[in-house]
N, C-alpha and C positions, 0 to 999 in steps of 0.2 A: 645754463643761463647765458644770452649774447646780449650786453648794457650796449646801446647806445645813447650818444647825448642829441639833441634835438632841442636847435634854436630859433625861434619865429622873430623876425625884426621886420616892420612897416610903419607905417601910416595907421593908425586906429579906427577898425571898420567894425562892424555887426556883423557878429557867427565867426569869426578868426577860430576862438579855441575850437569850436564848434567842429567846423569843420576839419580840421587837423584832427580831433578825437578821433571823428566818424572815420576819418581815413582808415587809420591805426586800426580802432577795433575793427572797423571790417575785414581786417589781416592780421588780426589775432595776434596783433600788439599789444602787451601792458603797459599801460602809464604807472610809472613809481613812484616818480615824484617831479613835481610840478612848480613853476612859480613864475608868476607874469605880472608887468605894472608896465602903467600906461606911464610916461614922463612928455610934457606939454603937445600930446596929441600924437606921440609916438609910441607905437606897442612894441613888450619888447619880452620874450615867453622861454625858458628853458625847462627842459623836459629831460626825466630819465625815463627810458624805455628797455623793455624785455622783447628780443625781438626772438625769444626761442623759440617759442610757438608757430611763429608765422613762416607760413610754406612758399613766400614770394621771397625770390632773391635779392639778396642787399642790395644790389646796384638796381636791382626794377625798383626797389622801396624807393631810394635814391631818386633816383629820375623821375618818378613819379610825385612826390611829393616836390621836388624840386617845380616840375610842372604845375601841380595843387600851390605854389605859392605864387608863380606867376597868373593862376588864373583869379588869386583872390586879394595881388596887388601887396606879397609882403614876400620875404625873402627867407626861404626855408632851409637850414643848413645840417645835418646830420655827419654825426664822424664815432667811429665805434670808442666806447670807453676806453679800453688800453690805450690806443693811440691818442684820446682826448687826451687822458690819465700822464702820459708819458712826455706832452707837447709843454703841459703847467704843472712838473713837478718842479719842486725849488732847487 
């Protein structure tokens, strides 16, 4: 199993999750565990992902969704668990 963390920060639009799922599963990405609130007009979305499955490599994942957030106006950030894990340990 390869956890990555995965953060959406924007502007609050129509289809955000939406399209970030659609990404994911169609590379045979699992969503683990999820959580998103909108705070006065600002979206704000973290995600745990399984990226074992998926036959695209981290840095295309990467870049691509990085580009999937410029095209839908919100800033998409992904960094593998250990290293997430290791940056906010106390």
């Amino acid at each position: 199993m390869s956890k990555t963390i995965i953060t959406v920060v924007g502007k609050d639009a129509v289809g955000i999750i939406a399209k970030v799922c659609t990404y994911l599963a169609d590379n045979q990405v699992n969503v683990e565990d999820i959580s998103q609130t909108i705070v006065q007009g600002y979206f704000n979305m973290m995600m745990i992902v399984d990226t074992g499955r998926s036959t695209k490599p981290y840095a295309g994942m990467v870049t691509e969704l990085d580009d999937l957030g410029d095209a839908i106006g919100v800033n998409i950030r992904c960094q593998r668990e250990d290293i997430f894990t290791k940056m906010h340990r106390i």
